[in-house]
C-alpha positions as CSV (number, residue, x, y, z in Angstrom):
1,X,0.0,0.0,0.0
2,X,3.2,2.2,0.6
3,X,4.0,1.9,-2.7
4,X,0.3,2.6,-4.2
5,X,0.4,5.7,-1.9
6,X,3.7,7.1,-3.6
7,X,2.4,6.5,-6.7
8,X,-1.0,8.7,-6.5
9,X,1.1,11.3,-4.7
10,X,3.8,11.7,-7.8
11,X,1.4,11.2,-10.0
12,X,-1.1,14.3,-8.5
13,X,2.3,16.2,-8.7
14,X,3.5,15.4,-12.1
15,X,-0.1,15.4,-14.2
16,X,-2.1,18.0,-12.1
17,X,-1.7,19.7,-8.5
18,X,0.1,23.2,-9.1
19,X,3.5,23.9,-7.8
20,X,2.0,27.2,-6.8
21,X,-1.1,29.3,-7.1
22,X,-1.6,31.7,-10.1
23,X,-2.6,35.1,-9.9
24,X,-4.4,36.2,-12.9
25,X,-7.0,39.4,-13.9
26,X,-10.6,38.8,-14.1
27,X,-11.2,36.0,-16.6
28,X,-13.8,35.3,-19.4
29,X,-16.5,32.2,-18.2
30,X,-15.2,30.5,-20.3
31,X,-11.3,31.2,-19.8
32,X,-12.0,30.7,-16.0
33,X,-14.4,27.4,-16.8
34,X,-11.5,25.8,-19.2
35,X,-8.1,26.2,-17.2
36,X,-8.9,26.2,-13.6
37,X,-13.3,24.8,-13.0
38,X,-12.6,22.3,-15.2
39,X,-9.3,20.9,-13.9
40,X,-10.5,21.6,-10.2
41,X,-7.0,23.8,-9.7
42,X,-7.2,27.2,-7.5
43,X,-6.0,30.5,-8.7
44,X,-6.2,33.9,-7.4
45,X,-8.1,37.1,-9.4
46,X,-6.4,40.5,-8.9
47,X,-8.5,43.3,-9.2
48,X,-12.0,41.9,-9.0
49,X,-13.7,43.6,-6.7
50,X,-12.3,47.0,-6.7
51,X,-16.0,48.1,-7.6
52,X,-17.6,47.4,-4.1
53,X,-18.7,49.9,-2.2
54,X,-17.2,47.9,0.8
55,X,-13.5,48.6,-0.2
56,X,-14.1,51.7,0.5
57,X,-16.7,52.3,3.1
58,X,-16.1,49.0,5.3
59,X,-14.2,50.9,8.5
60,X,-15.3,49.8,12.2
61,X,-17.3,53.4,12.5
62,X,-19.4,52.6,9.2
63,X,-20.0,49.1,10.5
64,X,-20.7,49.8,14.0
65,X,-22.4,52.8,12.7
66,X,-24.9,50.5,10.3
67,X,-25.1,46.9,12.4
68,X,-23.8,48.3,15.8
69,X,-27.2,47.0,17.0
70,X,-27.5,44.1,15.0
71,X,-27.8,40.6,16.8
72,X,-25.1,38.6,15.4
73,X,-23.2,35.1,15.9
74,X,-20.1,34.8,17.1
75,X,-17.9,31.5,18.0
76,X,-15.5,32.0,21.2
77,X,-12.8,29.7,21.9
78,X,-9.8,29.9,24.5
79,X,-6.9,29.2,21.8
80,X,-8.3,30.3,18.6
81,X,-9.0,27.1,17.4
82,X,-12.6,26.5,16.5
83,X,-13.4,23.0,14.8
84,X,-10.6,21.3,15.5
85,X,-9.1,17.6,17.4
86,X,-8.6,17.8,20.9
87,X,-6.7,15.9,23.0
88,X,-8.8,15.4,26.5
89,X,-5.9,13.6,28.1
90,X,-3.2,10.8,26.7
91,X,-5.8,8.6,25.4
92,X,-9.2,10.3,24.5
93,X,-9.4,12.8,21.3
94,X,-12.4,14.8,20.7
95,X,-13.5,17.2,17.7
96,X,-14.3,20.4,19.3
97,X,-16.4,23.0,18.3
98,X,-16.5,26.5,19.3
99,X,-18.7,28.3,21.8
100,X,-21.3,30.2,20.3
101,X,-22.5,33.2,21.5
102,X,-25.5,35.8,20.4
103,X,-24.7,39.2,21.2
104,X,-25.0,42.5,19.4
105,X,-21.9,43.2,16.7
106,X,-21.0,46.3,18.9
107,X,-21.0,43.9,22.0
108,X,-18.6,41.8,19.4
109,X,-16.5,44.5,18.4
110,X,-15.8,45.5,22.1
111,X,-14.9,41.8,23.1
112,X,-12.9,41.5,19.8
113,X,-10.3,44.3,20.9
114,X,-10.6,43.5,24.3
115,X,-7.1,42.2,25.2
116,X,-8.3,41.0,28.8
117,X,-11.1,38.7,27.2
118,X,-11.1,35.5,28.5
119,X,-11.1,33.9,25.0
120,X,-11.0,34.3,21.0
121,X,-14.1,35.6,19.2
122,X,-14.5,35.2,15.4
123,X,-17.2,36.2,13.0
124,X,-17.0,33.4,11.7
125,X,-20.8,31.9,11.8
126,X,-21.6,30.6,7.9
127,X,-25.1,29.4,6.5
128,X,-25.1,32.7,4.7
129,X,-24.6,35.1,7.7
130,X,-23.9,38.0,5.4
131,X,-27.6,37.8,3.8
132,X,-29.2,36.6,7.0
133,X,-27.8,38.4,9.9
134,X,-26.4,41.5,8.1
135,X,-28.6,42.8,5.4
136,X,-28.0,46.6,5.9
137,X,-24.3,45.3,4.0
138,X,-25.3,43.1,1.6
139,X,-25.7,46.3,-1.0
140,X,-21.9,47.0,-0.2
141,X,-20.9,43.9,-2.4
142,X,-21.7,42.1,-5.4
143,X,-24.8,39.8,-4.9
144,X,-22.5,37.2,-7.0
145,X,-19.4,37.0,-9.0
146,X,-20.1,37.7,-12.9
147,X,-18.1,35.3,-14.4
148,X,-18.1,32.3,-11.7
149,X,-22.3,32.3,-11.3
150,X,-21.9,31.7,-15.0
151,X,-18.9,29.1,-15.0
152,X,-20.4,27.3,-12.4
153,X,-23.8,27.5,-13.8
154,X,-25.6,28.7,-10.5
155,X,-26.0,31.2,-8.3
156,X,-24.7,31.0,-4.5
157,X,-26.0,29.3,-2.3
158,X,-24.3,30.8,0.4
159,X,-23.1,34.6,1.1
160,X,-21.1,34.7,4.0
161,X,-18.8,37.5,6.4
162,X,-15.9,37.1,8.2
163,X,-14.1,38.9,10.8
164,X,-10.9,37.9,12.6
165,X,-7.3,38.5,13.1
166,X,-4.5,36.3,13.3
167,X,-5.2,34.6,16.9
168,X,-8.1,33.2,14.9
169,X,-7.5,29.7,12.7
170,X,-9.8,27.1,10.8
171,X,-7.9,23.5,10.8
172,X,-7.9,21.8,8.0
173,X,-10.8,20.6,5.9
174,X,-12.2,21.2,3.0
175,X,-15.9,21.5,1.6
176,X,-18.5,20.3,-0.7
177,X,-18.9,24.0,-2.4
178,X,-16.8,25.8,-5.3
179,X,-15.7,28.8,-3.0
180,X,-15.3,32.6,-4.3
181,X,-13.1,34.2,-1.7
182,X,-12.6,37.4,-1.2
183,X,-10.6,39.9,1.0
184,X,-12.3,43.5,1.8
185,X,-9.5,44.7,4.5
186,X,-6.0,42.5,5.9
187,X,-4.8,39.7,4.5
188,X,-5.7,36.0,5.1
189,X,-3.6,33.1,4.7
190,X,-4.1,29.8,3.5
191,X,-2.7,26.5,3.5
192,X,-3.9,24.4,0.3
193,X,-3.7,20.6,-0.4
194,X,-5.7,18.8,-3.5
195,X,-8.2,16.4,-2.8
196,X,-6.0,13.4,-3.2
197,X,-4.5,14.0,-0.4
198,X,-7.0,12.0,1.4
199,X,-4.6,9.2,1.5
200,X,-2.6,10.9,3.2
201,X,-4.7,13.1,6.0
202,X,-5.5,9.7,8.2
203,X,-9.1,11.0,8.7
204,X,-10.5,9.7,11.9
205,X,-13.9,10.2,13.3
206,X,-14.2,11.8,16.9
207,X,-16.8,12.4,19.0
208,X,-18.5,16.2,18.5
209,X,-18.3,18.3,21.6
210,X,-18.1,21.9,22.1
211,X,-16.4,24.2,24.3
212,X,-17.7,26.2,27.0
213,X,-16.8,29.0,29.4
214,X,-16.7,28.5,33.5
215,X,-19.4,31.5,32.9
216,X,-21.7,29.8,30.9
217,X,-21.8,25.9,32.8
218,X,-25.4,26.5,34.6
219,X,-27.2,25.0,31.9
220,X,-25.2,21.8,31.6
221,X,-24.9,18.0,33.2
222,X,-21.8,18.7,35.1
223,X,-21.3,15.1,34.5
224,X,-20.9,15.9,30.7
225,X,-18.2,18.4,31.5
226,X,-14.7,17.8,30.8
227,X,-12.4,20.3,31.8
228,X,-9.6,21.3,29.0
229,X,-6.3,22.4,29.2
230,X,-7.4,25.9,29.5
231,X,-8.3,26.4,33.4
232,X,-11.4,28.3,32.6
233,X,-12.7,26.5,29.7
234,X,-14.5,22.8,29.9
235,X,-15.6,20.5,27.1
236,X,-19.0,19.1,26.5
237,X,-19.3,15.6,26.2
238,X,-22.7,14.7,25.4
239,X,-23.4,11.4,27.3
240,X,-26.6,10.3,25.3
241,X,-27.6,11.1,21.5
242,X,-23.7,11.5,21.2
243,X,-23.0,12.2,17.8
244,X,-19.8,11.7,15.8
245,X,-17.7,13.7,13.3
246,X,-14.9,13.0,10.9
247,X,-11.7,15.5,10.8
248,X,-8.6,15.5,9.9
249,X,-5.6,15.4,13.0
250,X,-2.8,16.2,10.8
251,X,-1.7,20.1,10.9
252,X,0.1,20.5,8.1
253,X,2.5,23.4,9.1
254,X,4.0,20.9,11.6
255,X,3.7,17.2,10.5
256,X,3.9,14.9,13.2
257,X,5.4,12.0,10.2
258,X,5.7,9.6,13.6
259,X,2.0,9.9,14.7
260,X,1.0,10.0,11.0
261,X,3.3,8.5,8.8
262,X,1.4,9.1,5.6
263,X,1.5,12.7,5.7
264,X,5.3,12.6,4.4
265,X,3.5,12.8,0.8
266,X,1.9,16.1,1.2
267,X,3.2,19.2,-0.5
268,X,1.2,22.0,0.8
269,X,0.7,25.4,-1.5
270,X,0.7,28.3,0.9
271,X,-0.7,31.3,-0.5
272,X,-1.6,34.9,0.9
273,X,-4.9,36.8,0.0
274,X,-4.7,40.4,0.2
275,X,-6.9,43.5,0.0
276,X,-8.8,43.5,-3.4
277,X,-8.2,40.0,-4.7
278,X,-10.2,36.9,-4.9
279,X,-8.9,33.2,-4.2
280,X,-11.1,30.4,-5.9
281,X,-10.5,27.9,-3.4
282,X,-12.4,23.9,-5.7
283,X,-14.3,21.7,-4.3
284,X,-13.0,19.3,-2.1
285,X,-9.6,20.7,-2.1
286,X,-8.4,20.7,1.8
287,X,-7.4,24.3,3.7
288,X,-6.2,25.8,6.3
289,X,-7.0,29.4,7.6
290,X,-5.9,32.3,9.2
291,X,-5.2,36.1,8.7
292,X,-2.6,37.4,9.3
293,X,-3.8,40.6,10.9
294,X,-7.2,42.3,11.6
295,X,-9.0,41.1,8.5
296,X,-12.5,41.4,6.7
297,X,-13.8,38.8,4.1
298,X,-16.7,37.8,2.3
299,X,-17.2,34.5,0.2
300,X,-19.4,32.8,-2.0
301,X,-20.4,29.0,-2.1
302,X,-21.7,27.4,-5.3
303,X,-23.1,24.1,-5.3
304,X,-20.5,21.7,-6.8
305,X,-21.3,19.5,-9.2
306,X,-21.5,15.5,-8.3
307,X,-19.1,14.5,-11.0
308,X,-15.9,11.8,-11.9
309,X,-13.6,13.8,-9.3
310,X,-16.6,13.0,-6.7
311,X,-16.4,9.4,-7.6
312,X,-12.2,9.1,-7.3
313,X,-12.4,10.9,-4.5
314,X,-15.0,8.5,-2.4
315,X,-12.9,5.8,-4.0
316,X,-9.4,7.1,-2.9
317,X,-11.2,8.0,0.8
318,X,-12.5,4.6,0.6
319,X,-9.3,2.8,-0.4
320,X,-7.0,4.8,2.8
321,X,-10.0,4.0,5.2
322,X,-9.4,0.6,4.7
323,X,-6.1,0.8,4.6
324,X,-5.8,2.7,7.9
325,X,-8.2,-0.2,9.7
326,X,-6.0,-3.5,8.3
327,X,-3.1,-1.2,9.8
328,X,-4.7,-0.8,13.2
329,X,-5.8,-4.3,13.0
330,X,-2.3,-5.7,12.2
331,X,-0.7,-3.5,14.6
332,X,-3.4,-5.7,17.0
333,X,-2.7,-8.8,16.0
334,X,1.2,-8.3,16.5
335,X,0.5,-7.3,19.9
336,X,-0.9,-10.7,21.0
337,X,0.6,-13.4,22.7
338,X,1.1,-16.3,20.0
339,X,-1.1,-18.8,22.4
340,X,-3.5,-16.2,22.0
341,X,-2.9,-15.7,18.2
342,X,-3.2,-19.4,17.8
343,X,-6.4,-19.9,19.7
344,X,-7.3,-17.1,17.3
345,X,-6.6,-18.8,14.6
346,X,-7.9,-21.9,15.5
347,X,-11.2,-20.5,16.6
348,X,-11.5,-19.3,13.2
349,X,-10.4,-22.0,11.2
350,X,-12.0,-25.0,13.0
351,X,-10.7,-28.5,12.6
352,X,-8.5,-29.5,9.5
353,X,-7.2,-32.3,8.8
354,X,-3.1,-32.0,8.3
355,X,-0.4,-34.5,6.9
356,X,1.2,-36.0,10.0
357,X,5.2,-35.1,10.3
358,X,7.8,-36.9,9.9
359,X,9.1,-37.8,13.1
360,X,12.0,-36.0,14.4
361,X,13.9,-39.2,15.6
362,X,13.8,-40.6,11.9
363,X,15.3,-37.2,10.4
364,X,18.3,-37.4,13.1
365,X,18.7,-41.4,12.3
366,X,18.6,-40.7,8.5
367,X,22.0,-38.0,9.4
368,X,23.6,-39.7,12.0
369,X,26.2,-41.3,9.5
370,X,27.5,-37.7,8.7
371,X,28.5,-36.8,12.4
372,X,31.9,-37.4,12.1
373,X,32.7,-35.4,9.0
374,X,30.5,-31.8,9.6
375,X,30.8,-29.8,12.3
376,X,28.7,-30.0,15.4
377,X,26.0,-27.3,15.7
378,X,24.7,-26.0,19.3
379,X,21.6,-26.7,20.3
380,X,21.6,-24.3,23.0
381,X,19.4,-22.1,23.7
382,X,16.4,-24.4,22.0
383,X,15.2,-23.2,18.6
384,X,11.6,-23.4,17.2
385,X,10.9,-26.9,15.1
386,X,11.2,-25.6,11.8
387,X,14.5,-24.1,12.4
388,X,16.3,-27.5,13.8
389,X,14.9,-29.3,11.2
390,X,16.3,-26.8,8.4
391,X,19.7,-27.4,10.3
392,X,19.4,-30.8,10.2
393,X,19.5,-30.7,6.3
394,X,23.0,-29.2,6.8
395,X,24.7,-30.4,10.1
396,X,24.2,-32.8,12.8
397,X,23.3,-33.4,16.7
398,X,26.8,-33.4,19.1
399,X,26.3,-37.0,20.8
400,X,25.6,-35.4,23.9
401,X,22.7,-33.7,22.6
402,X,21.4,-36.2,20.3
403,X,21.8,-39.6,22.6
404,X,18.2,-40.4,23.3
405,X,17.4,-39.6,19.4
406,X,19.9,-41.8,18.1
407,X,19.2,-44.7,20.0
408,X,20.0,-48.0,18.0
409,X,16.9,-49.6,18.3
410,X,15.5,-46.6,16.3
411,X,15.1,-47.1,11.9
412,X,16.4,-44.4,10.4
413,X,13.8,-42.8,7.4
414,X,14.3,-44.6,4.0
415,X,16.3,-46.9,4.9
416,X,14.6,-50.8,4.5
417,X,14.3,-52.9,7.4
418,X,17.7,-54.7,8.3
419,X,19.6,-52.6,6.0
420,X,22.8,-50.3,7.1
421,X,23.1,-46.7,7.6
422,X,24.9,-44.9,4.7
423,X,25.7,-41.6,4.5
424,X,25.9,-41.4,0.9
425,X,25.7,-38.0,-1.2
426,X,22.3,-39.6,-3.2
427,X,20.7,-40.4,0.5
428,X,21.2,-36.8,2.0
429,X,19.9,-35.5,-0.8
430,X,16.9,-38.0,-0.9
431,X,16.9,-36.7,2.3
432,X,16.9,-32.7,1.9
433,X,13.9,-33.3,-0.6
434,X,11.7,-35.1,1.6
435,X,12.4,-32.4,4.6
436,X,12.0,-29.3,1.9
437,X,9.0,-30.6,0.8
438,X,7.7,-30.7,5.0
439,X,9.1,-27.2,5.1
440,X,7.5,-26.3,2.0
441,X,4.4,-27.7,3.4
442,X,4.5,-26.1,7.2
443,X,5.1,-22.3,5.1
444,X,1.8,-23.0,3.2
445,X,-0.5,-24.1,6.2
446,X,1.3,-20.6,8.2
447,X,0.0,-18.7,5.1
448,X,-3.2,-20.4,5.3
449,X,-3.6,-19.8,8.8
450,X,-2.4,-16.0,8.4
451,X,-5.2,-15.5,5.6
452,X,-8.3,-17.4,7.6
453,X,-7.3,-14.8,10.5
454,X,-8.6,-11.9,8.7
455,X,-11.0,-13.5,6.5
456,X,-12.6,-16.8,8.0
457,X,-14.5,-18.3,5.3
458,X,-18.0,-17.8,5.5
């Protein structure tokens, strides 16, 4: 699977991924649809929206001025990071969602440049806040971008506005929307990887909880209370109707290759939005966010179309999920006591009938002959069967070791009854056939054995 892996990540970086992220003037539909829509690759537009209204009247007095007294959405967390894994303690990992709280946007703004606020606040609440929550601003910008609406053969579904600063950051994901983003004030950052880097992201599902402030606990089960690493911050960890969400653990500004091996394939593009421009950020493709100072954005989500790329990429997911759980599973398996293994094993298999072996006693008879002309071989400390009865093929027992074995009485294999020992060159290597063939034989039961572990026939 290694190998498969290398291959889809070379390939992605030969035949398609970018090496880095265009930036281009306002394009013809069809220009945009053809070399980027098409190919599902991002670029960057320069000069855009220099039209809006909002470059130029978007201050805090003008919006405090025309939603001061708006109620608004805002998601509060105590490092910044909202939607994101969490480690509880060394063996429990949670996703974690942000608090959300509903004040006014002046309340907001006051918290947002309060530097003694116990916690992070971010505009950053989406199913189309800018249309739903802030209407008085929606005249300030375009209702959709010209030429995208018509490449992507739709209108948005979603309008939505940001406001954060660089305390603020969105772990990686990615979403099921062609995404128009554009910067009105600052300069955000991103951190890009193409959806085929699935492979590579070990996805994991976690339970969903949320965070929530030592202020704000009345209304909870304190058993469902988890306290974080922040001292006045807990998580909630819904004890029924828990529900479960998939996210990706890797942070990929600071690999951790020895918790996640796989993510020594990923290349990511990092690029930085400023004022006035426009990143087209495809469907599915994963990102990371953050500005880089006080910044103000708006974007636009297009439904994406349920294509081919939605196919390979449900087939790519598909293929690392399964690899990731016969990993885990091997990883399992290894970690057993082999009594246990082979209790396992025979639990699964069930009784099979199995050629009976040659007794050890006639292999050391059939050798005896050769003692006195190969060199002794020590049988100390004891080795497994299959390893003294490969050395038997080469050496033989010192007397000492081998005195109950070689007993007279005992007839040595093929040799007839009443007939002499010889150590000839024909009758050791009569002799190396038979006892390859029982080596041959134990190799292909192991293998059998290995296989009905993980899939027992039916």
């Amino acid at each position: 699977m290694e190998t498969v892996f290398a291959q889809l990540s070379e390939d992605a970086k030969d035949f398609w991924a970018p090496r880095s992220v265009a930036r281009i003037p306002p394009p013809s539909p069809l220009v945009f649809y053809r070399d980027y829509v098409s190919k599902n690759i991002p670029v960057i537009i320069t000069g855009g929206i220099d039209h809006w209204p909002a470059m130029r009247k978007w201050t805090d007095d003008y919006l405090l001025q025309t939603i001061g007294n708006k109620t608004v959405t805002v998601d509060v967390t105590p490092s910044g990071y909202g939607d994101a894994v969490l480690a509880l303690d060394a063996t429990t990992k949670v996703f974690v969602q942000p608090e959300e709280r509903d004040v006014t946007f002046r309340e907001f703004h006051t918290l947002y440049h309060d530097a003694a606020f116990d916690g992070i606040p971010y505009l950053s609440h989406q199913n189309d806040s800018l249309r739903d929550q802030f209407p008085q601003l929606v005249g300030d910008v375009d209702a959709a971008i010209g030429f995208a609406a018509e490449a992507f053969g739709n209108t948005p579904e979603a309008v939505n506005l940001w406001i954060g600063d660089e305390r603020a950051v969105s772990t990686m994901h990615k979403d099921h929307y062609e995404n128009m983003y554009c910067v009105v004030r600052g300069r955000k950052h991103f951190t890009l990887l193409p959806p085929s880097d699935v492979a590579f992201l070990h996805e994991t599902t976690y339970p969903t909880t949320r965070y929530v402030h030592e202020s704000r606990t009345a209304r909870f089960d304190a058993a469902a209370l988890r306290p974080s690493t922040h001292p006045s911050w807990f998580v909630h960890v819904p004890v029924e109707a828990a529900e479960s969400t998939p996210w990706i653990p890797v942070d990929p500004l600071n690999v951790d290759a020895a918790q996640f091996p796989n993510a020594k394939h990923i290349a990511p593009l990092e690029v930085v939005l400023e004022a006035g421009e426009m990143l087209y950020l495809p469907s599915l493709w994963y990102h990371r966010a953050t500005q880089l100072c006080d910044t103000v954005a708006v974007n636009y989500w297009h439904d994406m179309e349920f294509d081919a790329k939605y196919v390979y990429f449900n087939f790519v997911h598909g293929v690392a999920t399964a690899a990731k759980e016969l990993r885990l599973k091997t990883h399992s398996l290894s970690c057993l006591a082999p009594a246990r293994v082979h209790q396992a094993v025979a639990a699964a298999r069930g009784p099979a009938p199995r050629t009976p072996p040659v007794p050890a006693e006639s292999l050391l008879g059939a050798v005896r002959s050769a003692s006195a002309v190969e060199p002794a071989w020590n049988t100390t400390p004891p080795a497994p069967t299959r390893i003294l009865k490969h050395q038997l093929l080469c050496r033989s027992l010192p007397p000492s070791a081998a005195a109950q074995a070689l007993a007279p009485s005992q007839t040595p294999l093929c040799l007839r009854k009443g007939e002499a020992p010889k150590a000839t060159k024909a009758s050791l290597l009569a002799l190396r056939r038979q006892v390859e063939m029982r080596l041959a034989q134990d190799r292909n039961e192991e293998r059998r054995e290995a296989n009905e572990w993980w899939w027992p026939p039916a």
